[in-house]
N, C-alpha and C positions, 0 to 999 in steps of 0.2 A: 582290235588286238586284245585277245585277252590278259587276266592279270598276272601271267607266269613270264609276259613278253620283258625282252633283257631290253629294250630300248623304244621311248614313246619320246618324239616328239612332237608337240603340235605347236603351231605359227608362229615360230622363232625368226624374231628381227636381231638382225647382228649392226650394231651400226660404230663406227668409230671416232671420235673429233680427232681429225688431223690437222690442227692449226687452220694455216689458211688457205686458198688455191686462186688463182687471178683476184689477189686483193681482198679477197671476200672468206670472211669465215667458211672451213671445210667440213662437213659430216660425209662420210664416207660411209653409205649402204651397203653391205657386202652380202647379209642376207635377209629376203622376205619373204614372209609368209611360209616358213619351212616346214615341212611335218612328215615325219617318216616314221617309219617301224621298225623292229629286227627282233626273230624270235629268236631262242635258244636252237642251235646246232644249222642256224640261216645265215645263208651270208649274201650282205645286200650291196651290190656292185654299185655303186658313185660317177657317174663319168662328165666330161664337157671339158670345153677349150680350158687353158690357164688362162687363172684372173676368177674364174664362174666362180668360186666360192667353196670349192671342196674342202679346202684343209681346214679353212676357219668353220666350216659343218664339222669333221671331225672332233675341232676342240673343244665344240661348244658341246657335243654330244656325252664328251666327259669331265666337263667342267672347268675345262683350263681357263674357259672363257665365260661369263655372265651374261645372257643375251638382254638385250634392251626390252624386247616384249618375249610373251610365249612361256613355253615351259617345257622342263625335258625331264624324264623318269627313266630312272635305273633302276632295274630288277623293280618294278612297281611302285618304286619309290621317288620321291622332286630330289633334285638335287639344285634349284635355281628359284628363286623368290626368296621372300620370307618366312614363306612356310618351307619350307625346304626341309625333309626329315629323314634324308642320308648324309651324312656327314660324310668327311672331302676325302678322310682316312679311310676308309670302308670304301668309296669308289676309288680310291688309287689301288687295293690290294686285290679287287674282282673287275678290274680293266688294265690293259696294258695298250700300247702303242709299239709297232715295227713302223721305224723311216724308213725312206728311201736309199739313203747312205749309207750303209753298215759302216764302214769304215770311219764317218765323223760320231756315228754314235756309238762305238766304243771306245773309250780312254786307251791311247796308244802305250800307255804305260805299265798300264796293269795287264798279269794274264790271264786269259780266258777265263778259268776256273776262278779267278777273284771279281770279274765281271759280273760271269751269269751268278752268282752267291750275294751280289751287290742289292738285290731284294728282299733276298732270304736276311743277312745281315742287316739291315733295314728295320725289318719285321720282328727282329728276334727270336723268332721260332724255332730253331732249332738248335741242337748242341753242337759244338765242335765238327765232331765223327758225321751227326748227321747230315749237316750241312758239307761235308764233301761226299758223302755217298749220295746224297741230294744231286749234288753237280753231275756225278759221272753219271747219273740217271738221267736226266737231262741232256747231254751232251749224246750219251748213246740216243736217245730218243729222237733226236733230228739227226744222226748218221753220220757223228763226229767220232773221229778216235778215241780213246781212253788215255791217251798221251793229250792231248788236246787241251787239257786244266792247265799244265803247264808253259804252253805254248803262248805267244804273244800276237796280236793280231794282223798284224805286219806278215806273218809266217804264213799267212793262211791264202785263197783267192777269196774275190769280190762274192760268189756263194757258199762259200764257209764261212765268211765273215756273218752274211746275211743268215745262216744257220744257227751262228751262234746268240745273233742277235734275238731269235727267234727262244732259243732257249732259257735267255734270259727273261723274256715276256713270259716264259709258262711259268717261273720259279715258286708263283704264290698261286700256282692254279687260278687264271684269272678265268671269269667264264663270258666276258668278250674283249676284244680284240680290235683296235684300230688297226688297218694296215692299209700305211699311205705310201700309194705309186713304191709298195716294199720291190718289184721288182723288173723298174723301169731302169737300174743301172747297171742289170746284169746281161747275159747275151743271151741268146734263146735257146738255149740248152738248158742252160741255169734256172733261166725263169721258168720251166716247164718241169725242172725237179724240184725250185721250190712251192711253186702252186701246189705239183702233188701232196706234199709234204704237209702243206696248210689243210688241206684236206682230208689227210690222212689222221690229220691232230683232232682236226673237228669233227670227223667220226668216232674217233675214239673219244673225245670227251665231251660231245657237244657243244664244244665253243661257236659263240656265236662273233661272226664277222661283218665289219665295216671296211669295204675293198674301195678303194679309189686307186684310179690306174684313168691315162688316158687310151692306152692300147686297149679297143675295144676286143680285140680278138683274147687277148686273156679274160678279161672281164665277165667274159662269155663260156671261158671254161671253169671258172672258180663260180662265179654267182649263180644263186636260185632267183632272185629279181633285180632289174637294174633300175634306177634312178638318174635320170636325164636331168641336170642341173645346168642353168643357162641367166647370165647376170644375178645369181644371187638366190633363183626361183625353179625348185623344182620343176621341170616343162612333161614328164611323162615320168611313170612309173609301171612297170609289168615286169611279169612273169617274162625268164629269159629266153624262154622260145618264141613266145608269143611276140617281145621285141623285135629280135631280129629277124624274122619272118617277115613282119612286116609293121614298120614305124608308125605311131599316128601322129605324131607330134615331124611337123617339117624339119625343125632342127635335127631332131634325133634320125631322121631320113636322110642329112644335110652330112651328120658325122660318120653313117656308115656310107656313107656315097663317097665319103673321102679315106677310106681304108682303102692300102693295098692290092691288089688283086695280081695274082701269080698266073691266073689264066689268062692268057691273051685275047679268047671268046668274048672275056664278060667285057664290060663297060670299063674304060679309065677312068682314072680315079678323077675325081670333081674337088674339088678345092672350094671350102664355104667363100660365098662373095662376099665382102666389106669386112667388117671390124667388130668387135665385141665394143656395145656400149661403154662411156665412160660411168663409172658409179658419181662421180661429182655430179656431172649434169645427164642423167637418164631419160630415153624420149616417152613422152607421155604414150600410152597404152603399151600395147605387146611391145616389147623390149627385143623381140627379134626381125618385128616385122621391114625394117630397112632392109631386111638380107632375107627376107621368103618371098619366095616365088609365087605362094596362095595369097598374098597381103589382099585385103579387102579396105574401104575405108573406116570400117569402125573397128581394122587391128590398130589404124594411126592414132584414137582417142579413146578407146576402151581396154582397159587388162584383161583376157581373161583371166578366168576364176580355175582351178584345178579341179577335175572333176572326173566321175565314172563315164568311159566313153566305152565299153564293154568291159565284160566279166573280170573280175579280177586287174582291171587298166586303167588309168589316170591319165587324165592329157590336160593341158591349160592352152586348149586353141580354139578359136571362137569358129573354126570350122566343123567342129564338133555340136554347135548350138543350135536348134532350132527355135529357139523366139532372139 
């Protein structure tokens, strides 16, 4: 990735002490060996069951979290070690985060227009006057009324709310973007005018996105590459054509095998066999292999390694290996 890339990270261990679990001191692994990219005006889709490690990727990617090994760089810059030479101020005001919830992340009390300005006020950047010609700028720009400032959140639906939520993320022009499962709690009407939406912002300003969603089928309409995350460990990454055409990685064949299908022709849906490993006690090698169908015996005592299995594609499966 070159040095213009909005997000580098390479082999980021996430681990947590959580007291104890069956009597015995706990560390909780949630991520290893992590490394991914995102360039300016790219948005890199995230996916896998809950529990895999998505959201605590998100927070490490902007600092919310210090990971135990590794390192991650923003706009070319550490933000994690002790060399670290972005300061935490400067990545809060060129990143922002969209939840899931619109609803719990806006304060039921205040109204919109004192919401999305709850940045901008922060930052002190602006005067008075500008700071609400700021807001109606904003609010028009994701397709809210002009009455809308006044309005409380309460008054709105579940994708106005998540609009406004969205407005409030551009307030400091950030130039990338968390957005976690932003709209797995909306209906599919919604989620298909907020995607647009996200993409209409990021053509017009180049924002660069971090998309986690379990619905692969959005995933697929918003991302340029996805990211296959599975106990903690990146398991594939490609180009999103190239993905879903055709998976190399079994898991990732595993999760579209268990998507929907409205055609009665195609195949019914496959439901993954067993259990996502515990992070307490994790089984030695491939971490998926109790639940693939290709298991070999050196998936039961060796990890693979992540690696180029064709052009532009990442997979970490020892079916991939010739020695």
């Amino acid at each position: 990735m070159s040095a213009a890339a909005l997000v580098e990270v390479r082999n980021v261990d996430m681990a947590f002490d959580v007291g104890r679990h069956k009597g015995k001191p706990a560390r909780l692994q949630v991520l290893r060996d992590l490394s991914l990219d995102i360039a300016p005006s790219e948005t890199l889709g995230l996916v896998g069951e809950s529990g895999s490690g998505k959201s605590t990727a998100a927070r490490v990617v902007v600092g919310l979290h210090e990971p135990t090994a590794g390192t991650v760089k923003l706009f070319g810059r550490l933000i994690t070690g002790p060399e670290r030479n972005l300061n935490l101020a400067t990545v809060r005001s060129r990143t922002q985060f969209v939840f899931q919830d619109p609803q719990a992340a806006l304060n039921p009390r205040m109204r919109v227009g004192d919401s999305v300005a709850e940045p901008i006020d922060v930052a002190g950047s602006h005067t008075r006057s500008d700071r609400n010609a700021r807001v109606q700028e904003l609010l028009t720009m994701v397709g809210l009324p002009r009455d809308a400032a006044d309005r409380f959140p309460h008054e709105f639906s579940g994708g106005q709310r998540q609009r406004v939520v969205i407005a409030r993320a551009l307030a400091l022009e950030p130039a990338f973007i968390v957005c976690d499962e932003p709209v797995s709690a909306l209906d599919v009407s919604m989620q298909a005018q907020i995607v647009n939406l996200l993409m209409d912002l990021q053509a017009r300003f180049g924002i660069g996105y971090l998309f986690i969603a379990h619905d692969l089928a959005v995933v697929r309409a918003i991302a340029h590459r996805v990211g296959v995350i599975y106990s903690g460990a990146i398991v594939e990454i490609a180009r999103k054509d190239a993905l879903y055409a055709e998976p190399a990685h079994p898991y990732t064949r595993a999760l579209l095998d268990a998507v929907p299908r409205l055609d009665p022709a195609r195949k019914r849906t496959k439901p993954i066999a067993g259990e996502v490993p515990s992070l307490f006690a994790p089984p030695p090698g491939c971490r998926f292999h109790a639940r693939c169908p290709h298991v070999m015996p050196r998936c039961q005592i060796e990890e693979p390694a992540l690696r180029e299995v064709a052009p532009g594609r990442l997979a970490a499966c020892h079916l991939y290996e010739t020695t």
